[in-house]
C-alpha positions as CSV (number, residue, x, y, z in Angstrom):
1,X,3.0,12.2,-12.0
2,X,4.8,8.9,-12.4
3,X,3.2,6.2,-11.0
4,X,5.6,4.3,-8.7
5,X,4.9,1.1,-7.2
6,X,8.2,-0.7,-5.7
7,X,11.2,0.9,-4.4
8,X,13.8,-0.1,-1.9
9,X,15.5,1.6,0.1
10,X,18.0,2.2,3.1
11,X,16.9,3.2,6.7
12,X,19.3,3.4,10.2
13,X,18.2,4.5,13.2
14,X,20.7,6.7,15.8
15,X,22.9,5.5,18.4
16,X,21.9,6.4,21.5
17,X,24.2,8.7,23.6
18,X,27.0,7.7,26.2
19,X,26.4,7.9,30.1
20,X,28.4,10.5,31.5
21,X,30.6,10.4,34.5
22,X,30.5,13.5,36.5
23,X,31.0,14.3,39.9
24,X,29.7,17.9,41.8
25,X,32.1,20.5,42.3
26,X,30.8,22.8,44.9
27,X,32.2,24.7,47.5
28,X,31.5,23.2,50.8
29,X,31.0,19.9,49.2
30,X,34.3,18.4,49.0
31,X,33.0,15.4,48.7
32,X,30.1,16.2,45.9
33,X,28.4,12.8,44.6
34,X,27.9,11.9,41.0
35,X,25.9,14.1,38.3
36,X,26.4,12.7,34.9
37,X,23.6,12.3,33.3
38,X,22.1,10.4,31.0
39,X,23.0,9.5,27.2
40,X,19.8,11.3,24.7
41,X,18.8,8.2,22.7
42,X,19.0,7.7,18.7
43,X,16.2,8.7,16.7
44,X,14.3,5.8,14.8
45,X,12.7,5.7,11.2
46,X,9.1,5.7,10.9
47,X,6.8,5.2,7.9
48,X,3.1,6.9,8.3
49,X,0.4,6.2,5.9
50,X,-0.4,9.4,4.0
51,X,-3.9,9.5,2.0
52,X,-2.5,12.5,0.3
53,X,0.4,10.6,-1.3
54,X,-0.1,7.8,-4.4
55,X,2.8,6.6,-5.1
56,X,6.0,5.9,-3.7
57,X,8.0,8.2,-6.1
58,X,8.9,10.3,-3.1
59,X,11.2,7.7,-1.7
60,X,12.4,6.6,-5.2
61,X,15.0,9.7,-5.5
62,X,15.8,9.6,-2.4
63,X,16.6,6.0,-1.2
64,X,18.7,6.6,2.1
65,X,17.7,7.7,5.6
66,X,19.5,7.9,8.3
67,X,17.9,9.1,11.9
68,X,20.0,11.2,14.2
69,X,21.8,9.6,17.1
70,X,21.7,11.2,20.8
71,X,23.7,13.0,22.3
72,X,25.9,11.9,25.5
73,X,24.5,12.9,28.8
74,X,26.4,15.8,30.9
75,X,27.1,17.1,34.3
76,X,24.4,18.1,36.8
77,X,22.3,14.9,35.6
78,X,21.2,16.6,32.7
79,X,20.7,14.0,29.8
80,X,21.5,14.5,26.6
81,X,19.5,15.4,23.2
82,X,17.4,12.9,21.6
83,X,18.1,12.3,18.1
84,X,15.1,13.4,16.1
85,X,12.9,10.8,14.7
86,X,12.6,10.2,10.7
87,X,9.1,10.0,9.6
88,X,8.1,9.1,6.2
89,X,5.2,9.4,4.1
90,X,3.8,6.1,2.1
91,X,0.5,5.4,0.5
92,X,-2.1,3.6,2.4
93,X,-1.7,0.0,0.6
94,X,1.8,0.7,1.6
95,X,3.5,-3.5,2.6
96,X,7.1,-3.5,4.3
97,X,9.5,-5.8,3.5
98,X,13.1,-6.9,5.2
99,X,15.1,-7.0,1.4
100,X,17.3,-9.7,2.7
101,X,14.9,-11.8,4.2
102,X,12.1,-11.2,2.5
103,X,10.1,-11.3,6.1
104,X,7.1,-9.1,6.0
105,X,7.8,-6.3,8.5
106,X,4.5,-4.6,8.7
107,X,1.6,-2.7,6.1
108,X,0.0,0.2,6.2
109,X,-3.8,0.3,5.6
110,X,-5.0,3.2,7.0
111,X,-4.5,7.1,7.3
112,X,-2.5,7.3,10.4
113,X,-1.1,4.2,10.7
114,X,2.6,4.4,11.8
115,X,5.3,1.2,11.3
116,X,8.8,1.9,12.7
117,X,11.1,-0.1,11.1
118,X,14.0,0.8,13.0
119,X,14.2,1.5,16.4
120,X,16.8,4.1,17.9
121,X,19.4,2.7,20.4
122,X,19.0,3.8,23.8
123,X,21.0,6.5,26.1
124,X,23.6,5.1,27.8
125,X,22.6,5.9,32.1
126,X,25.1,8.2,33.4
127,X,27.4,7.2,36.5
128,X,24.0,9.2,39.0
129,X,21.9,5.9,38.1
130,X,24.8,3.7,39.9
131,X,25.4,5.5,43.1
132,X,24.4,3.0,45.8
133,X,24.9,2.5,49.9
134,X,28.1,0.7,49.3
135,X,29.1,2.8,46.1
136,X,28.7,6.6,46.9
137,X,31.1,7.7,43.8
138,X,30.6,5.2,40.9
139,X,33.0,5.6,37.9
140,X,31.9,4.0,35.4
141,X,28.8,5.2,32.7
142,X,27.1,2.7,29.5
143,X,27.5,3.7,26.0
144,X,24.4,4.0,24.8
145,X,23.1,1.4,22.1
146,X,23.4,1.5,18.9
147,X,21.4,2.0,16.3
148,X,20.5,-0.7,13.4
149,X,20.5,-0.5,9.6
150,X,18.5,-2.8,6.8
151,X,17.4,-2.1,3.5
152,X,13.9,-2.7,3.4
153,X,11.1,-3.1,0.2
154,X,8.1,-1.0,0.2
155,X,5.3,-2.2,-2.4
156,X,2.3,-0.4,-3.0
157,X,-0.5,-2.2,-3.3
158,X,-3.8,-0.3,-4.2
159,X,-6.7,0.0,-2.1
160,X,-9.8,-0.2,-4.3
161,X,-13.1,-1.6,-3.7
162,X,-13.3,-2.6,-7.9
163,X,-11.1,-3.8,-9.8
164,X,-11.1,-3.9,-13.3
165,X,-9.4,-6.6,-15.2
166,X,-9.4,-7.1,-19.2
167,X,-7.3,-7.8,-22.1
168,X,-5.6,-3.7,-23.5
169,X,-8.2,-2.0,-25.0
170,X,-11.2,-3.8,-23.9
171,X,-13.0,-0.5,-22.4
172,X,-11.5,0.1,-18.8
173,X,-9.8,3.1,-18.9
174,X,-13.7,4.5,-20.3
175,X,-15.5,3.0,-18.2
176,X,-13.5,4.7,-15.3
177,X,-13.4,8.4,-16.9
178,X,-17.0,7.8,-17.8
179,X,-18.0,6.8,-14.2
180,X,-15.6,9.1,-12.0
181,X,-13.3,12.6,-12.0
182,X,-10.4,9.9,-13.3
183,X,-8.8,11.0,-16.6
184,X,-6.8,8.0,-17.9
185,X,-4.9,7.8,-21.3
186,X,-7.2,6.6,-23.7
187,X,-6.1,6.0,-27.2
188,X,-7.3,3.1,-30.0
189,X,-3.9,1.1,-29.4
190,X,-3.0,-1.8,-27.0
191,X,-1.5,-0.6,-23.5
192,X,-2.2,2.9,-23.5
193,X,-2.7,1.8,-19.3
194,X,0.7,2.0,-18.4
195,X,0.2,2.0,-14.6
196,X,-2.8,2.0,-12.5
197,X,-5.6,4.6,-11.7
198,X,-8.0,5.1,-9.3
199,X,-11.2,6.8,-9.8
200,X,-14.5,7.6,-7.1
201,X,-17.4,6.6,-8.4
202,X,-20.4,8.6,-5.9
203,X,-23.6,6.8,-5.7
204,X,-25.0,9.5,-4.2
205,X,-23.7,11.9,-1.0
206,X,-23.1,9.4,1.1
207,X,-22.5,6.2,-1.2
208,X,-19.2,6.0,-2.9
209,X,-16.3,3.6,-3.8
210,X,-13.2,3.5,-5.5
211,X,-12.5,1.9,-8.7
212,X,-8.8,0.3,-10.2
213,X,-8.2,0.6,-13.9
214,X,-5.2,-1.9,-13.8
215,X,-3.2,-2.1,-17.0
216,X,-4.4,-4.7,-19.5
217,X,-3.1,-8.3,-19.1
218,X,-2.8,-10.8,-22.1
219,X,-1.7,-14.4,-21.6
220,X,1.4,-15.3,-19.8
221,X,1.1,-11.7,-17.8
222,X,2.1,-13.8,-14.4
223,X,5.0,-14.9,-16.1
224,X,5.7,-10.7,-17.2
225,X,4.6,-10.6,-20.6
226,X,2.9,-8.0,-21.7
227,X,3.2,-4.8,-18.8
228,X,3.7,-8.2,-16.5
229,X,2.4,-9.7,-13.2
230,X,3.9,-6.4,-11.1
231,X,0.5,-5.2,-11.7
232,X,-1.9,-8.0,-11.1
233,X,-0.3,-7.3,-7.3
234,X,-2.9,-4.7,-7.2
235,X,-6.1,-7.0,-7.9
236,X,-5.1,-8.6,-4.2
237,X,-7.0,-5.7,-2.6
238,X,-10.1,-5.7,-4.4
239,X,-13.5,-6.7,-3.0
240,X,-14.6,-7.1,-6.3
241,X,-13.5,-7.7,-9.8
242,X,-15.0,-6.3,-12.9
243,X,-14.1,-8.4,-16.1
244,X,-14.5,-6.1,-18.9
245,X,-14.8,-8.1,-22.1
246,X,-15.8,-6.3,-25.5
247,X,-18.4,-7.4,-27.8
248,X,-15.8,-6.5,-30.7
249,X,-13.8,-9.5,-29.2
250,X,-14.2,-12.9,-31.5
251,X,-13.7,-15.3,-29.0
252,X,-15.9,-14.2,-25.9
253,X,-15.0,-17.5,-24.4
254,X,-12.0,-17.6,-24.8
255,X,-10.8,-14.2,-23.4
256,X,-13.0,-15.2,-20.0
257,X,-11.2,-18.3,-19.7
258,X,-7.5,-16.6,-20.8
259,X,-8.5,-13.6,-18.1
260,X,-9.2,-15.9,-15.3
261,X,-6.4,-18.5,-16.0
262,X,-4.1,-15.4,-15.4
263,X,-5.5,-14.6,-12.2
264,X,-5.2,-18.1,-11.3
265,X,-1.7,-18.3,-12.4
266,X,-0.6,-15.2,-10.2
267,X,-2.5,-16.0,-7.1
268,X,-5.5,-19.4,-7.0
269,X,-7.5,-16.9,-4.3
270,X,-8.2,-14.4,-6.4
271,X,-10.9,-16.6,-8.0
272,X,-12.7,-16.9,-4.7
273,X,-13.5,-12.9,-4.8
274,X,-16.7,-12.2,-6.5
275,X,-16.9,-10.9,-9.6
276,X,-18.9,-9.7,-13.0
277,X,-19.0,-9.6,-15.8
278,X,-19.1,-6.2,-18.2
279,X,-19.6,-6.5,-21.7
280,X,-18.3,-3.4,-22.8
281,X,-18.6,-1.0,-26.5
282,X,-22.4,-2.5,-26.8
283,X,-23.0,0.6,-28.9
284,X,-21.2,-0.7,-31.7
285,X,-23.5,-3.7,-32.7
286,X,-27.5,-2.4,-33.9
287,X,-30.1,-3.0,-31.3
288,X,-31.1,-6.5,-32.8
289,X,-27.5,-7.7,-32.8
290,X,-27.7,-6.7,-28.9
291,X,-30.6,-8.5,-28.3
292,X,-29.5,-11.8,-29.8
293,X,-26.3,-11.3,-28.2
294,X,-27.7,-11.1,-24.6
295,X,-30.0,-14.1,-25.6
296,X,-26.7,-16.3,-25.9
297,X,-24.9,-15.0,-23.9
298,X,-24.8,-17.7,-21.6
299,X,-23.5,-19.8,-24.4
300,X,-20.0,-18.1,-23.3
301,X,-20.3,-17.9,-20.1
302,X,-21.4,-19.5,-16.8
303,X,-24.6,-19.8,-15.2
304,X,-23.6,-18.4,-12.4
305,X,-21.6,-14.8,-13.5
306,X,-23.3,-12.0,-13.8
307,X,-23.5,-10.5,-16.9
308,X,-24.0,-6.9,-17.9
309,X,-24.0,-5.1,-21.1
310,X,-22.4,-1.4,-21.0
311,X,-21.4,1.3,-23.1
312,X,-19.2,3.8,-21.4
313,X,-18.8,6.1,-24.6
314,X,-22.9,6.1,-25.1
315,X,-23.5,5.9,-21.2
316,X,-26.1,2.8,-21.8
317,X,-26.3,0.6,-18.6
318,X,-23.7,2.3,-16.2
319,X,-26.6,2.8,-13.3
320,X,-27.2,-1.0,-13.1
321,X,-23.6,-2.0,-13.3
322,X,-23.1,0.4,-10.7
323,X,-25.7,0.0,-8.5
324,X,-24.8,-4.1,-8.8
325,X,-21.0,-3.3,-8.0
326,X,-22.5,-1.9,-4.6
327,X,-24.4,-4.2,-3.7
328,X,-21.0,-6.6,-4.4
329,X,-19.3,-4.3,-2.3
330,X,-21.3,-3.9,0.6
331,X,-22.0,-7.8,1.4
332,X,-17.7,-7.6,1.1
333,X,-17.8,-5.7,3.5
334,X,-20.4,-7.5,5.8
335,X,-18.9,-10.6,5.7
336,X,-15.4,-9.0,6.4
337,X,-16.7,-7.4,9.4
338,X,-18.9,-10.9,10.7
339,X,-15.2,-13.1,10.1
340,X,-13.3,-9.9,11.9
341,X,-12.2,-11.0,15.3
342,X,-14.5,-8.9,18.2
343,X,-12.5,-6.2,20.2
């Protein structure tokens, strides 16, 4: 399935329905008072985040959607027919734009959430809502309102608790089949990540979390070289960033500085999220060359990151990194829940 991140697309809600301006016709009432009822009002568009959907391919073939409107009201004060509501399916991740204004309507985060982003007009009231002491046979009725139209911008933007950022081939996509059900392309040339993946990585029964393989970037990816920035969008999300760097690459230092420069370039916060370090295809270099290379490895990097040597093909130090992403994860999502605003 393709993965599809951006689409735009047309939405209207319905009119609603015109008043209606009745009287009663019954024998031995000659002078019946007024029935209309009424107008049914205009159905309105409604996106609803879907955990079964993950993408927004859906709503790439089919770009327009246009609600019913409602139906006049009628004799008797009976109203008319609602229009019927649209309700579409998004990914959770799912952000709403206005495409002319570029205002941020509303995102979708959740299974369940709901985000109407256009509201049907309402039923005109019949010539019944306007009888009064001094008006016993009002002729007149309101049209009902009516509906609105815009173009709006859905982006997805992926909701995983590890993100995985390197230059192409570095290791990710192995790292992810190795540690979940995930089967990304994985071939010996650059960019064989063409869009993101998500994998589950289980602790345990109970322990689990979800991990991005985002498509490699290379320098100048936030100004679209390479696959471009549309897909360091997705690192936003992340509680945690996993910098996968291979010991095959010659300048170690270089590629951590080039790697967060990029992230940098796209968005300054993304530097504030914490992160790690994976040195990934360890299995390549003899044990001794390993050894020396953990020894300096501070020589590349800074004090402070955390550094952890992995081989996804061989399966050599996936528990710790694992275990240490958790740990990430969880005091993410402690401090998230202490800044939270109380109910």
């Amino acid at each position: 399935m393709k993965f599809v991140d951006y689409v735009t697309v047309t939405v209207r809600s319905g009119s609603g329905g015109a008043g209606a301006v009745t009287f009663r016709r019954e024998k031995f009432e000659p002078r019946g008072g007024p029935s209309g009822g009424d107008g049914g009002a205009g159905g309105s568009v409604i996106l609803e985040a879907d955990p079964n959907l993950y993408t927004l391919l859906d709503l790439r073939y089919n770009r327009h959607h246009y609600a019913e409107s409602g139906e006049p009201g009628q004799s008797n004060n009976r109203q008319g027919k609602s229009g019927e509501d649209i309700v579409l399916g998004v990914p959770p991740g799912t952000v709403v734009t206005d495409s002319n204004t570029d205002e941020v309507i509303g995102e979708l985060r959740e299974e369940g959430d709901r985000l109407t982003v256009v509201q049907g007009g309402r039923g005109g009231r019949g010539n019944t809502f306007f009888k009064s002491a001094t008006n016993q046979a009002p002729r007149k009725a309101q049209p009902g309102e009516p509906g609105e139209e815009r173009e709006i911008t859905l982006q997805l933007k992926l909701l995983a608790d590890v993100g995985l950022v390197g230059k192409p081939n570095a290791g990710k996509s192995t790292l992810v089949s190795a540690l979940s059900a995930a089967k990304p392309k994985i071939a010996d040339y650059p960019f064989t990540t063409m869009e993101p993946a998500l994998g589950v990585v289980y602790l345990d029964d109970y322990k689990s979390f979800v991990m991005a393989d985002i498509p490699g970037i290379i320098e100048g990816a936030h100004e679209g070289k390479g696959l471009g920035h549309q897909f360091l969008q997705h690192i936003e999300r992340n509680a945690v960033l996993l910098l996968v760097i291979p010991v095959t690459d010659k300048d170690l230092q270089g590629t951590y500085e080039t790697l967060l420069h990029e992230l940098a370039a796209y968005d300054r916060t993304l530097l504030d999220k914490p992160r790690m370090i994976a040195l990934s295809k360890i299995d390549v270099l003899p044990a001794e060359e390993q050894s020396i290379l953990m020894d300096t490895v501070r020589d590349y990097f800074p004090k402070e990151e955390t550094v952890l040597p992995i081989s996804a093909v061989a399966r050599k130090g996936l528990t710790p990194l694992v275990g240490r992403l958790w740990e990430a994860i969880q005091a993410n999502r402690e401090a998230e829940a202490a800044a939270a605003p109380s109910s």
